[in-house]
PyMOL Python script that loads the backbone (N, CA, C, O; Angstrom):
from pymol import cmd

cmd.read_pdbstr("""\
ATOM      1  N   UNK A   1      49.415 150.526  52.510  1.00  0.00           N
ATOM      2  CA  UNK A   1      49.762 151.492  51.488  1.00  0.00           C
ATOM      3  C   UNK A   1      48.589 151.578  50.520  1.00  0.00           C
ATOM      4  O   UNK A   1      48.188 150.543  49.987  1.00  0.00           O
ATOM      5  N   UNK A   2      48.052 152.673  50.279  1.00  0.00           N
ATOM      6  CA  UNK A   2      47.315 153.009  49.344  1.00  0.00           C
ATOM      7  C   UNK A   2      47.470 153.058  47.796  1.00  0.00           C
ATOM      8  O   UNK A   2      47.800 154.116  47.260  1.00  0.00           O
ATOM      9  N   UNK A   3      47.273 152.110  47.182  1.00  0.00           N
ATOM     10  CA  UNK A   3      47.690 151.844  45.751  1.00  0.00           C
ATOM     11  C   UNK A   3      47.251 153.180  45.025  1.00  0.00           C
ATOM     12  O   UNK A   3      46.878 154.256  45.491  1.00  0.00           O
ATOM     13  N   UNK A   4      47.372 152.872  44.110  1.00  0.00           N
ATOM     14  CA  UNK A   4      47.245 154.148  42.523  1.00  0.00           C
ATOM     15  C   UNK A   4      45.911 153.926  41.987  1.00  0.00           C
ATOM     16  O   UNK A   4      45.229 154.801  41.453  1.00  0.00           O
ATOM     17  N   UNK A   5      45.450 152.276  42.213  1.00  0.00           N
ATOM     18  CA  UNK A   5      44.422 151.615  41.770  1.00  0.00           C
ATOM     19  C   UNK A   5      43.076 151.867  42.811  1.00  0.00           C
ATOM     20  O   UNK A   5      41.929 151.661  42.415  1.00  0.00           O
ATOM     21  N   UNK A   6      43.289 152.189  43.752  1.00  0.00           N
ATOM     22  CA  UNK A   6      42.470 152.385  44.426  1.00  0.00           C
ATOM     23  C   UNK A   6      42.266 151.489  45.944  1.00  0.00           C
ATOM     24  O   UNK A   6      41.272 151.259  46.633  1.00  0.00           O
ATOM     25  N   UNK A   7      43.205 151.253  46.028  1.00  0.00           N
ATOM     26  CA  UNK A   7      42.985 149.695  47.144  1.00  0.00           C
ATOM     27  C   UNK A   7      44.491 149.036  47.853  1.00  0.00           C
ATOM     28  O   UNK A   7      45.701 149.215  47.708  1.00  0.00           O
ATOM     29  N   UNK A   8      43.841 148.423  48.451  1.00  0.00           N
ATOM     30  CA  UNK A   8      45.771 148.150  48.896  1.00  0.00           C
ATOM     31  C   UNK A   8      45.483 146.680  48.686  1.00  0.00           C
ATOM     32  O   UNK A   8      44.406 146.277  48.245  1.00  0.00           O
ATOM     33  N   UNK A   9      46.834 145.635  49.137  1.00  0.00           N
ATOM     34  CA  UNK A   9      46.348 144.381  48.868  1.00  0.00           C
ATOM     35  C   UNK A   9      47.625 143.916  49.655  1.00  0.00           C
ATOM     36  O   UNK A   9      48.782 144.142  49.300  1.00  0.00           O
ATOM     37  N   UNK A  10      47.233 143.227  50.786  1.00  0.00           N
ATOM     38  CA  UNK A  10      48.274 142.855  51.735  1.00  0.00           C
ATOM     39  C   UNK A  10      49.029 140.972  51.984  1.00  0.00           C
ATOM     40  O   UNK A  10      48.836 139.913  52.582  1.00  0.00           O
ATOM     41  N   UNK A  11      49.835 141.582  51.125  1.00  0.00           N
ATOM     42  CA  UNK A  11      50.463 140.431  50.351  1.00  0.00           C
ATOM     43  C   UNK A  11      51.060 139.270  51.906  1.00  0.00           C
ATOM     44  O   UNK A  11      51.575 139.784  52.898  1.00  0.00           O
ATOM     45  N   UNK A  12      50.881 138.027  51.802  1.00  0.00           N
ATOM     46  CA  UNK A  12      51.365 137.290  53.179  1.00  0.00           C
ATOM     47  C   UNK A  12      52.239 136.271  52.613  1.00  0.00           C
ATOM     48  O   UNK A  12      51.867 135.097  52.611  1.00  0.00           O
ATOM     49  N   UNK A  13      53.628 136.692  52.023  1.00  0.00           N
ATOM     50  CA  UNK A  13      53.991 135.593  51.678  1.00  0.00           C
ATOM     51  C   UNK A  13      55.102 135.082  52.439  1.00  0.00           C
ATOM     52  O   UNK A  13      56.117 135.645  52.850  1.00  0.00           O
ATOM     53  N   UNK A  14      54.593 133.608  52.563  1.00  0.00           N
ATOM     54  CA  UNK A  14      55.824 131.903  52.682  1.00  0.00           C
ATOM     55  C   UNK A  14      56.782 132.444  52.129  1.00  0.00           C
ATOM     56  O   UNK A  14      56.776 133.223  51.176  1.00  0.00           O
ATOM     57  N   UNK A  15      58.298 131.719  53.187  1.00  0.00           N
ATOM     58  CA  UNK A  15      59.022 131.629  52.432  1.00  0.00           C
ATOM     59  C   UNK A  15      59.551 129.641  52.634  1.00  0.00           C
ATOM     60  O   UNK A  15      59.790 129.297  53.791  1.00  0.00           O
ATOM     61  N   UNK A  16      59.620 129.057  52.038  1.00  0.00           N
ATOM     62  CA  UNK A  16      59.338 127.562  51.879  1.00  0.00           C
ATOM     63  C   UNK A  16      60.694 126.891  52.241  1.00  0.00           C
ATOM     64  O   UNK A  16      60.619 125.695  52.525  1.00  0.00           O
ATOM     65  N   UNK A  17      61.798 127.416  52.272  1.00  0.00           N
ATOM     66  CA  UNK A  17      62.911 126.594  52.020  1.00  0.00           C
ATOM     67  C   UNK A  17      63.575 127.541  53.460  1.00  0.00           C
ATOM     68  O   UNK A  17      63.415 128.742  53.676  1.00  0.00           O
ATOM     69  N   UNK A  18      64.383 126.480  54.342  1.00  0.00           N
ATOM     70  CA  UNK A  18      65.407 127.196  55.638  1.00  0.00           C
ATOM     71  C   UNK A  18      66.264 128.143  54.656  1.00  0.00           C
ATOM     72  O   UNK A  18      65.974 129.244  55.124  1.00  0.00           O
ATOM     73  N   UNK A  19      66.741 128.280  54.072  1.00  0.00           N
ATOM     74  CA  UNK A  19      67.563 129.189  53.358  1.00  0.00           C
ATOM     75  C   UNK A  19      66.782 130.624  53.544  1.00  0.00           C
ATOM     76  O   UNK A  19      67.186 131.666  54.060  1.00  0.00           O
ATOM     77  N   UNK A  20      65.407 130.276  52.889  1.00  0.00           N
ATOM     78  CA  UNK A  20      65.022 131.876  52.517  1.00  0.00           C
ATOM     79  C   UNK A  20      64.683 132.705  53.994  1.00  0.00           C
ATOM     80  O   UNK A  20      64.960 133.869  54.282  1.00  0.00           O
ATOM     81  N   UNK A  21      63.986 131.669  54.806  1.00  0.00           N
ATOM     82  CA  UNK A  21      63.631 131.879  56.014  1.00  0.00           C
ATOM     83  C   UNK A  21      64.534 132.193  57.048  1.00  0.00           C
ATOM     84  O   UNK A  21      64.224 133.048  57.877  1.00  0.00           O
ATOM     85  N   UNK A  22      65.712 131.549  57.102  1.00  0.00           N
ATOM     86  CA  UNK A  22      67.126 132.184  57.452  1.00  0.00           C
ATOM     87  C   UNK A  22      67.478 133.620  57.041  1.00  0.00           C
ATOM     88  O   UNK A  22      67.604 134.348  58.025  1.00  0.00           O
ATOM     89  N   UNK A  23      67.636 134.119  56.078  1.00  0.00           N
ATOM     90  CA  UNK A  23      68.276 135.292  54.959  1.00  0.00           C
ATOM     91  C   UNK A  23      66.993 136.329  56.193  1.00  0.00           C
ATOM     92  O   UNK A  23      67.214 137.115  57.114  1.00  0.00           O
ATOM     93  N   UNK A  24      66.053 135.938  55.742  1.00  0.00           N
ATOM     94  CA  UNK A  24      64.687 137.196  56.218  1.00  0.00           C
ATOM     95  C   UNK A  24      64.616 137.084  57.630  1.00  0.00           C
ATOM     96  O   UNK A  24      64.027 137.949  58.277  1.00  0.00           O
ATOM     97  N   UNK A  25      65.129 136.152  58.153  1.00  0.00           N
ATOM     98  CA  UNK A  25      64.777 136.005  59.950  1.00  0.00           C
ATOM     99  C   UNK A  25      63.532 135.536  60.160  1.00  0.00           C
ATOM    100  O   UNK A  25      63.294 135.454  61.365  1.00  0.00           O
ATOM    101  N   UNK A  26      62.652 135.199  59.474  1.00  0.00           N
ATOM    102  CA  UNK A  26      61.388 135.015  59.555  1.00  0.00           C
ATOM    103  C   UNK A  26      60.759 134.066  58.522  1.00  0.00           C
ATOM    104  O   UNK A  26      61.240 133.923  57.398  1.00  0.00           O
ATOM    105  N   UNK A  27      59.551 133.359  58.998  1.00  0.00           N
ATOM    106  CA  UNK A  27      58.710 132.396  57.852  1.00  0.00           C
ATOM    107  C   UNK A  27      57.635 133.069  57.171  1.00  0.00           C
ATOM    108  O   UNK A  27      56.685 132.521  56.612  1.00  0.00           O
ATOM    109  N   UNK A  28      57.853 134.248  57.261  1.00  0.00           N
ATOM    110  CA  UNK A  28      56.449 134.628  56.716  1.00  0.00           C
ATOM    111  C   UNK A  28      56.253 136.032  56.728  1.00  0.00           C
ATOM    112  O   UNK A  28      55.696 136.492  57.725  1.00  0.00           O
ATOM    113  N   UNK A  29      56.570 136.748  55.891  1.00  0.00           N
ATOM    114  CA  UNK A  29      56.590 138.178  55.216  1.00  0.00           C
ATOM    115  C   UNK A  29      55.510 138.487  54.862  1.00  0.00           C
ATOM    116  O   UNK A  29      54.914 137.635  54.204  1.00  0.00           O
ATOM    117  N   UNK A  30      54.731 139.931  55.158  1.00  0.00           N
ATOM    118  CA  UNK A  30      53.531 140.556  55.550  1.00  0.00           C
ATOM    119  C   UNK A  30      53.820 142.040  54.566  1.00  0.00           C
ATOM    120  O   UNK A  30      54.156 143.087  55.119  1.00  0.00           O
ATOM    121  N   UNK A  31      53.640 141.943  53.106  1.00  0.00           N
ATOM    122  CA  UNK A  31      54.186 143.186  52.470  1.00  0.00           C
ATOM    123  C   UNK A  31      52.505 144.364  51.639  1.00  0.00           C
ATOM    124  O   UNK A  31      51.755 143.870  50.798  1.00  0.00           O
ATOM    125  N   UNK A  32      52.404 145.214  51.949  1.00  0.00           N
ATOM    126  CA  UNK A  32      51.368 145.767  51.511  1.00  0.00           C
ATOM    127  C   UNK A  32      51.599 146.152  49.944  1.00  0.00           C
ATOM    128  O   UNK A  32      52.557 146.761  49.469  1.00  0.00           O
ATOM    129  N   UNK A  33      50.871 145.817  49.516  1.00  0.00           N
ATOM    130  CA  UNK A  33      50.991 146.186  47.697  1.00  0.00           C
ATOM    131  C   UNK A  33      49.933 147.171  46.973  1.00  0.00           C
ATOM    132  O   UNK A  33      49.127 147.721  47.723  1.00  0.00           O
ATOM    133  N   UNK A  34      49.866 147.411  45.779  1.00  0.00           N
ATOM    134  CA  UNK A  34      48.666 147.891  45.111  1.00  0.00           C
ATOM    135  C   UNK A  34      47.822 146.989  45.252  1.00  0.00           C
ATOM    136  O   UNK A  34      48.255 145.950  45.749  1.00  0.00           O
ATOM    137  N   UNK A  35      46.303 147.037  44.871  1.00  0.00           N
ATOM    138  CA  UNK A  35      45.492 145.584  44.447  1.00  0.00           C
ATOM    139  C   UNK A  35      46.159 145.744  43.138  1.00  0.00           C
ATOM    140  O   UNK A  35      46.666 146.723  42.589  1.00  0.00           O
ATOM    141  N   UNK A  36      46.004 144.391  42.761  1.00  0.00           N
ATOM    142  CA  UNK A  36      46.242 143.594  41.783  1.00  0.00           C
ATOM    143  C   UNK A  36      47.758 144.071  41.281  1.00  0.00           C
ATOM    144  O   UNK A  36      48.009 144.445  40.136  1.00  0.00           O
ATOM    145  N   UNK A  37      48.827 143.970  42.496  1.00  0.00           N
ATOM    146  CA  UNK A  37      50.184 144.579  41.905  1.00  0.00           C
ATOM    147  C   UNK A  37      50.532 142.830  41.475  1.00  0.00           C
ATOM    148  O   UNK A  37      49.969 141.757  41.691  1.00  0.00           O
ATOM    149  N   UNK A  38      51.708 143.249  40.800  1.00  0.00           N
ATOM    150  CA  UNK A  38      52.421 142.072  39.900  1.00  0.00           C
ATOM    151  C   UNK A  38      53.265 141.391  40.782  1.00  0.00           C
ATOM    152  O   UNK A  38      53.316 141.853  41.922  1.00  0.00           O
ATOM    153  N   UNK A  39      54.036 140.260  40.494  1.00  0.00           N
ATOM    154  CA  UNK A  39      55.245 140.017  41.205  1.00  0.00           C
ATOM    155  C   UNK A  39      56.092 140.647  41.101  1.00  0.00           C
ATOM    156  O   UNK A  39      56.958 140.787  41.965  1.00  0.00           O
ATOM    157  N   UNK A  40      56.069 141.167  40.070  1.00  0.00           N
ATOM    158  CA  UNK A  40      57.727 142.248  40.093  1.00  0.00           C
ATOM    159  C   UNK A  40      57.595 143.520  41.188  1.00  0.00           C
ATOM    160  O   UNK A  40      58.480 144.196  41.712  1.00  0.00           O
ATOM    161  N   UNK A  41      56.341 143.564  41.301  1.00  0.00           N
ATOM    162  CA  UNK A  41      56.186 145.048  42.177  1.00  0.00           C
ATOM    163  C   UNK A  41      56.358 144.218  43.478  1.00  0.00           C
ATOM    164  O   UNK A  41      57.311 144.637  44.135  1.00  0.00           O
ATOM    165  N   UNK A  42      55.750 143.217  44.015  1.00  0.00           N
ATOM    166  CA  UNK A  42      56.152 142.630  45.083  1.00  0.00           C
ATOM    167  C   UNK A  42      58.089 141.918  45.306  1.00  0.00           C
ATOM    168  O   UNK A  42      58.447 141.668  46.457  1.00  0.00           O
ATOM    169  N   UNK A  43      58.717 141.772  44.572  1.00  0.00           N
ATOM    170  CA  UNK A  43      59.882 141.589  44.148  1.00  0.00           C
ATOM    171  C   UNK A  43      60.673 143.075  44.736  1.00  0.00           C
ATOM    172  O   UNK A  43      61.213 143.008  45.840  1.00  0.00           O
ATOM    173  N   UNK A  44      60.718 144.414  43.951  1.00  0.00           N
ATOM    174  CA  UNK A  44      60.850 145.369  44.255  1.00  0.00           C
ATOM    175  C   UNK A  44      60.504 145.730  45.608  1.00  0.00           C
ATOM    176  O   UNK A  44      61.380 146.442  46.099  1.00  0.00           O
ATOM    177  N   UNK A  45      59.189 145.409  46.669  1.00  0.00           N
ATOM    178  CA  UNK A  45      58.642 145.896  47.563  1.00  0.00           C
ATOM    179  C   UNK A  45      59.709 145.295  48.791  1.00  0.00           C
ATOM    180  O   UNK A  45      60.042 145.889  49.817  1.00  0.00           O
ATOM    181  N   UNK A  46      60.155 143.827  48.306  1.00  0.00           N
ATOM    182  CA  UNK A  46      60.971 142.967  49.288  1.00  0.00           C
ATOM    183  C   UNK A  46      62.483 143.799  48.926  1.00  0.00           C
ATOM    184  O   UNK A  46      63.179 144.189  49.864  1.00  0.00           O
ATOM    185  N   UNK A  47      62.833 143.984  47.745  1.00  0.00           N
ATOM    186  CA  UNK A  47      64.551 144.945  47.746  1.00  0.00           C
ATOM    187  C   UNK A  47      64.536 145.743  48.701  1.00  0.00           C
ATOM    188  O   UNK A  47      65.439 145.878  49.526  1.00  0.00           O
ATOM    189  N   UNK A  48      63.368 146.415  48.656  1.00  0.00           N
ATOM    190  CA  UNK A  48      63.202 147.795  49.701  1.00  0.00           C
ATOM    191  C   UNK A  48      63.521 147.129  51.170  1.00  0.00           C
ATOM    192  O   UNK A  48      64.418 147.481  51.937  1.00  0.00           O
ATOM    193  N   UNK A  49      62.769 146.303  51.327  1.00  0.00           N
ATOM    194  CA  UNK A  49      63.061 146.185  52.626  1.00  0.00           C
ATOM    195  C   UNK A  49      64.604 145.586  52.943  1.00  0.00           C
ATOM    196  O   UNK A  49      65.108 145.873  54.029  1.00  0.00           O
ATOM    197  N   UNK A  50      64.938 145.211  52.514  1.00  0.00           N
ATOM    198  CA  UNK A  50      66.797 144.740  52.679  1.00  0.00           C
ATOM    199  C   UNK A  50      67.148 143.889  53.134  1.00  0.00           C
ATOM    200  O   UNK A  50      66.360 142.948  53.041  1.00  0.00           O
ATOM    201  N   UNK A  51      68.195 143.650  53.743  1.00  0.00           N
ATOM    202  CA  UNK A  51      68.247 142.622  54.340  1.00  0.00           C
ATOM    203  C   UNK A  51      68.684 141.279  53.247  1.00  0.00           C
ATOM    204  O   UNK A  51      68.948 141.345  52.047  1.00  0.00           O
ATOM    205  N   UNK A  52      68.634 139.717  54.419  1.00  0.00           N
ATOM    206  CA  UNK A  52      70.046 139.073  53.806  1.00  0.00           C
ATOM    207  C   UNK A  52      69.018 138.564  52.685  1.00  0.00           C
ATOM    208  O   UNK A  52      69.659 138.432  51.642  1.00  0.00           O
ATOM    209  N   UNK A  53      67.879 138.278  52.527  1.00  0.00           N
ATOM    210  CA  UNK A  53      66.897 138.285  51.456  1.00  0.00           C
ATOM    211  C   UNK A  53      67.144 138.660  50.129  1.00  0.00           C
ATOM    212  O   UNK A  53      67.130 138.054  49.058  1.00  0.00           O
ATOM    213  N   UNK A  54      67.327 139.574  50.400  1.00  0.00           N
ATOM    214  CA  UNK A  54      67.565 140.567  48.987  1.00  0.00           C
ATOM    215  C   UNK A  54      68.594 139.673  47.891  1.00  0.00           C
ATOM    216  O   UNK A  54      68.234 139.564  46.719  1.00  0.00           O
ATOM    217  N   UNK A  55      69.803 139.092  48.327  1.00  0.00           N
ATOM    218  CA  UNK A  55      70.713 138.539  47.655  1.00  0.00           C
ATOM    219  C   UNK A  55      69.786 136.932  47.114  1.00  0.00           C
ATOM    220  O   UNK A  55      70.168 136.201  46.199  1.00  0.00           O
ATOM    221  N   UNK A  56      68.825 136.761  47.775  1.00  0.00           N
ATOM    222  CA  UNK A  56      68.746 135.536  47.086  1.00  0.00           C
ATOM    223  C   UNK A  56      67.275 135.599  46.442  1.00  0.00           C
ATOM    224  O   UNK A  56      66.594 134.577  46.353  1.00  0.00           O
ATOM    225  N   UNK A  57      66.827 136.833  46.004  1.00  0.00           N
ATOM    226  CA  UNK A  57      65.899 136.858  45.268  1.00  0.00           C
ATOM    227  C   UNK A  57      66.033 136.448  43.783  1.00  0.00           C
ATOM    228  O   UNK A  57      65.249 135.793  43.096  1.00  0.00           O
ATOM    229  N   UNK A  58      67.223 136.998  43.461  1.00  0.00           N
ATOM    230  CA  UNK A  58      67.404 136.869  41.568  1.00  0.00           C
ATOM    231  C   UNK A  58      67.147 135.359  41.341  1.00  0.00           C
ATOM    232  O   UNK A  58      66.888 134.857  40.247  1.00  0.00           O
ATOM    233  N   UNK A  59      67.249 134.727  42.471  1.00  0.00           N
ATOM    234  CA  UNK A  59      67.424 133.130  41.986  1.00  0.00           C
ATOM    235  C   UNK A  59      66.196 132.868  42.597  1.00  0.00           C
ATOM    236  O   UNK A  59      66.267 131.639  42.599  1.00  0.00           O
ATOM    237  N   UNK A  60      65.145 133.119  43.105  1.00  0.00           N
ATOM    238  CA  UNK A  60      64.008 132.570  43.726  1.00  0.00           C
ATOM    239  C   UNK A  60      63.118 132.725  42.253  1.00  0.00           C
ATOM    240  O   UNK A  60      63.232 133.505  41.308  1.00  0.00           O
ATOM    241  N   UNK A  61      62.204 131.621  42.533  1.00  0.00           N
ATOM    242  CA  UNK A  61      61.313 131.515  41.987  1.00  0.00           C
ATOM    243  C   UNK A  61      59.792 132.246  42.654  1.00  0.00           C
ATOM    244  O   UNK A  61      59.972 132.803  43.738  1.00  0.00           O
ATOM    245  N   UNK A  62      58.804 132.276  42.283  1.00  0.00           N
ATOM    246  CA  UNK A  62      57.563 132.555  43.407  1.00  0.00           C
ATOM    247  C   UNK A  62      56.473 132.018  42.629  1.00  0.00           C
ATOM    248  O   UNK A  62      56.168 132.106  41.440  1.00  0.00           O
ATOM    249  N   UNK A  63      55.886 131.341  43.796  1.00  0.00           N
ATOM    250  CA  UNK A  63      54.661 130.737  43.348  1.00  0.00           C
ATOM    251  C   UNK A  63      53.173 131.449  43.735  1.00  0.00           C
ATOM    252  O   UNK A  63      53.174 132.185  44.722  1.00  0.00           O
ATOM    253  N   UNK A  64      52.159 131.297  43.146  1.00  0.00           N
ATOM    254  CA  UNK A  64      51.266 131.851  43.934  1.00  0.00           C
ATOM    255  C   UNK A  64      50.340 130.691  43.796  1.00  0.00           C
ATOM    256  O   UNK A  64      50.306 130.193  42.670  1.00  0.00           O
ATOM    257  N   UNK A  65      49.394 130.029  44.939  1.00  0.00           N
ATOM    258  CA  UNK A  65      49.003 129.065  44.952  1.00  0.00           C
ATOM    259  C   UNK A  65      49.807 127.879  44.698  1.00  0.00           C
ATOM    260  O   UNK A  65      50.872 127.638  45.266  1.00  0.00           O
ATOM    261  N   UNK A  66      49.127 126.990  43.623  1.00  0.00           N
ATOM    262  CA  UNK A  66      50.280 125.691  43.479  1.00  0.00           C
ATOM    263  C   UNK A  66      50.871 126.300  42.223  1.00  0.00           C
ATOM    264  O   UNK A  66      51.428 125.447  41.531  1.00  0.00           O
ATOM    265  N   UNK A  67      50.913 127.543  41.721  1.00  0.00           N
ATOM    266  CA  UNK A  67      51.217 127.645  39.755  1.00  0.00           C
ATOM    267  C   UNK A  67      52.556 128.286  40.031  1.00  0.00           C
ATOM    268  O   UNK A  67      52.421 129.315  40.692  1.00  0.00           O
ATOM    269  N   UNK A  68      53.922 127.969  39.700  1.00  0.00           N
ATOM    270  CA  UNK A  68      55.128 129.002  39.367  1.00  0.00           C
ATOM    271  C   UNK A  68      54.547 129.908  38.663  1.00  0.00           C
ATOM    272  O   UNK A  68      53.682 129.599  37.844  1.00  0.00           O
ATOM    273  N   UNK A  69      54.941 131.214  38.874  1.00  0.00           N
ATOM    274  CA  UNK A  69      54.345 132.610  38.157  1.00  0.00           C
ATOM    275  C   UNK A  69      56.293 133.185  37.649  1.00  0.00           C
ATOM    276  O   UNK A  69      57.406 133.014  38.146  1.00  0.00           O
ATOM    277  N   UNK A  70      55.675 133.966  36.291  1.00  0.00           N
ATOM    278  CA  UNK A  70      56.402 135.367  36.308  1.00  0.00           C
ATOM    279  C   UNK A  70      56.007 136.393  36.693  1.00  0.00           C
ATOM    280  O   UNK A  70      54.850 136.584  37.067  1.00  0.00           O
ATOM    281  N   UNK A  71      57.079 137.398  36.664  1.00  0.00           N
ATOM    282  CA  UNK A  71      57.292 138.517  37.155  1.00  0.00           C
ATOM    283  C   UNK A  71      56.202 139.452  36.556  1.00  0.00           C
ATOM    284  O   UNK A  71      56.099 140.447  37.274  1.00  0.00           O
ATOM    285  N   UNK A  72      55.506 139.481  35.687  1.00  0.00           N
ATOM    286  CA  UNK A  72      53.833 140.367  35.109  1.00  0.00           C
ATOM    287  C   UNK A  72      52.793 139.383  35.658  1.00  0.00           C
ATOM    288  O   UNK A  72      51.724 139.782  35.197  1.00  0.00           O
ATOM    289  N   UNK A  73      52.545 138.181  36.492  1.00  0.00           N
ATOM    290  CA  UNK A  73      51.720 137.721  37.133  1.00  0.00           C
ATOM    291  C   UNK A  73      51.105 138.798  38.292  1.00  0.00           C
ATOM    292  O   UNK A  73      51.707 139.330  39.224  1.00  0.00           O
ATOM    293  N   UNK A  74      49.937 138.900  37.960  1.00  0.00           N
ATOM    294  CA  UNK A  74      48.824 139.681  38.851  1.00  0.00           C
ATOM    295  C   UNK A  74      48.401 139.013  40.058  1.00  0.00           C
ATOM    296  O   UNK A  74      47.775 137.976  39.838  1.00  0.00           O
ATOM    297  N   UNK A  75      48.620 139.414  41.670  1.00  0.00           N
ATOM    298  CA  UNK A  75      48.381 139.119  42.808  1.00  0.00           C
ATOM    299  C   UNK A  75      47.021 139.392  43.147  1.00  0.00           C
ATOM    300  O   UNK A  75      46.726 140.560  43.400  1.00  0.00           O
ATOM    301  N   UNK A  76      46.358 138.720  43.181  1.00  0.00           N
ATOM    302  CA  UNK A  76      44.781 138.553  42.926  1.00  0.00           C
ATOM    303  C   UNK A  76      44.581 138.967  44.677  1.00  0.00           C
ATOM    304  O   UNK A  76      45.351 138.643  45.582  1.00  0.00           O
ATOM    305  N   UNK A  77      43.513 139.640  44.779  1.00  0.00           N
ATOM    306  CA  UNK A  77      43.047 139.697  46.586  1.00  0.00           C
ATOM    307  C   UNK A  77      43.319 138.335  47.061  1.00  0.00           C
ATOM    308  O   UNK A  77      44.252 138.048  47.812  1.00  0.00           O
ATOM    309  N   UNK A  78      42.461 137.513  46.589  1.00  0.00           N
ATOM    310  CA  UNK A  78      41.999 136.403  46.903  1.00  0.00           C
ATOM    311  C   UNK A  78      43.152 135.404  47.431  1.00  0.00           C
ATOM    312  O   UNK A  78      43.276 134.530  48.289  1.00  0.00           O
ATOM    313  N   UNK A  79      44.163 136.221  46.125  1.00  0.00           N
ATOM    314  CA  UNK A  79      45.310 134.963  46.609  1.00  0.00           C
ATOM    315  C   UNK A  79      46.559 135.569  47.071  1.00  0.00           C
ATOM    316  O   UNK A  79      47.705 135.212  46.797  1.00  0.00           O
ATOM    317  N   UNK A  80      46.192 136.488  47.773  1.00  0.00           N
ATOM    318  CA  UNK A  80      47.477 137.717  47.809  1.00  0.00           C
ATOM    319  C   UNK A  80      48.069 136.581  49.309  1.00  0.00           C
ATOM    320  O   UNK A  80      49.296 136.482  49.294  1.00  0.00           O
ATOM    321  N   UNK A  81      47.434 135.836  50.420  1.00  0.00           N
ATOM    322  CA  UNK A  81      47.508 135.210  50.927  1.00  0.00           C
ATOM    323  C   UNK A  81      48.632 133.636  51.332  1.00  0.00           C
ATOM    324  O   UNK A  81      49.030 133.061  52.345  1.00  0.00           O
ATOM    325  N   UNK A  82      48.789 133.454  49.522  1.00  0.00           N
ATOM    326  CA  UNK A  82      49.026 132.336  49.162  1.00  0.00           C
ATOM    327  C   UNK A  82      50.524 132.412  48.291  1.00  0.00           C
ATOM    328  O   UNK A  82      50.771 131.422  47.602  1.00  0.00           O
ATOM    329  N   UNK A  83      51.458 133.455  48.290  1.00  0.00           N
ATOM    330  CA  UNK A  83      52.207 133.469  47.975  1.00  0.00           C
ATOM    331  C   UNK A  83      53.666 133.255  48.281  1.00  0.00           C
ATOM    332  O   UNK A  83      54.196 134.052  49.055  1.00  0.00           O
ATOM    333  N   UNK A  84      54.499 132.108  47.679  1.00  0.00           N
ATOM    334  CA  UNK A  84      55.639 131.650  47.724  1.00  0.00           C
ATOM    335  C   UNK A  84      56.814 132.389  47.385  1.00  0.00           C
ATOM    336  O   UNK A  84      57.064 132.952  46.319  1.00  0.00           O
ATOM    337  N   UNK A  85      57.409 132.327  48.284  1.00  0.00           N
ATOM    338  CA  UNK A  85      59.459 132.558  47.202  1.00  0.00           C
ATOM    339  C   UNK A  85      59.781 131.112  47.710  1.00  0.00           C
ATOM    340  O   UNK A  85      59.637 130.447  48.736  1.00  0.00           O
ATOM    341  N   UNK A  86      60.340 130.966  46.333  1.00  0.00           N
ATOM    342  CA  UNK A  86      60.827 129.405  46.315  1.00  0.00           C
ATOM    343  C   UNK A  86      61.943 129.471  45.780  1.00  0.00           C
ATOM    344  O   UNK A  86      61.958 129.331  44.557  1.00  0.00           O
ATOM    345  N   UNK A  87      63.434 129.736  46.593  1.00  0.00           N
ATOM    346  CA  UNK A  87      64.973 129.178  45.793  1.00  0.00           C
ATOM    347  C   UNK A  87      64.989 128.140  45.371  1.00  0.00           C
ATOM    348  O   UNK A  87      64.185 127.209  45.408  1.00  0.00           O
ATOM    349  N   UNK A  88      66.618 128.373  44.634  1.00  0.00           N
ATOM    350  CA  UNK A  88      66.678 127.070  44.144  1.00  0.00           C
ATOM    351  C   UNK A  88      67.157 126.195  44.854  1.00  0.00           C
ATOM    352  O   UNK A  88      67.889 126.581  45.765  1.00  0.00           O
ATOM    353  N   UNK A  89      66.908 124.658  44.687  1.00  0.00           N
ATOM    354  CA  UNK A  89      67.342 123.451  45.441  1.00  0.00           C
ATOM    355  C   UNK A  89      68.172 122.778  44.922  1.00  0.00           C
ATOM    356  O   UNK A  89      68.312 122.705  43.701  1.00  0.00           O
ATOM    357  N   UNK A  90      68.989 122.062  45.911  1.00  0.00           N
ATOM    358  CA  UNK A  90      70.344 120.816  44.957  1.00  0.00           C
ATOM    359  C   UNK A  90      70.168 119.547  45.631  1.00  0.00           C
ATOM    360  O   UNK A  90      69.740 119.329  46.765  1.00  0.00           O
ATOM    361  N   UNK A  91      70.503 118.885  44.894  1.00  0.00           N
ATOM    362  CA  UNK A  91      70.159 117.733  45.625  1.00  0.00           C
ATOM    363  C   UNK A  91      71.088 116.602  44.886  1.00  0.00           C
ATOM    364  O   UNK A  91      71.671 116.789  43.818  1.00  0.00           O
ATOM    365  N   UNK A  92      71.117 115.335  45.690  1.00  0.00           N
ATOM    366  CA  UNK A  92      71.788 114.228  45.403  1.00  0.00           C
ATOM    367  C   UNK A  92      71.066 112.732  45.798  1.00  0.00           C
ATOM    368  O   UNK A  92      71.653 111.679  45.550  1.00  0.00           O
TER     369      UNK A  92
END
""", "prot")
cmd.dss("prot")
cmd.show_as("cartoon", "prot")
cmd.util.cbc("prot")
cmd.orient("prot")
């Protein structure tokens, strides 16, 4: 997809936990973005696509590299590669 910005930026993100990877059918989501789109635009890009995912986004976290990010965090080229959805975990 051809961004607004001039560039596309082809986001490869992990999903880290059997839960998320279950929901999507898959370990590893391949989503095209603007360059330098945000997480929220990548957030939005995954609603679109549907699926059992979608329900467990509000509660995912996403990391990019090793740093938890918010939702105005900028997806760098570099690290468009390196990006997490991380639910939440319970444990005992």
């Amino acid at each position: 997809m051809k961004g607004a910005r001039g560039g596309s930026n082809g986001c490869d993100g992990r999903l880290s936990r059997a839960s998320t990877r279950r929901e999507a059918g898959t370990a590893t989501i391949v989503v095209e973005l603007p360059e330098d789109a945000t997480v929220s635009e990548l957030l939005v890009a995954l609603t679109k696509r549907g699926g059992g995912l979608v329900a467990l986004l509000p509660a995912c976290a996403v990391a990019i590299g090793d740093r938890i990010v918010g939702p105005g965090e900028t997806i760098s080229a570099e690290l468009a590669h390196d990006v997490a959805l991380l639910p939440p975990v319970a444990g005992g």
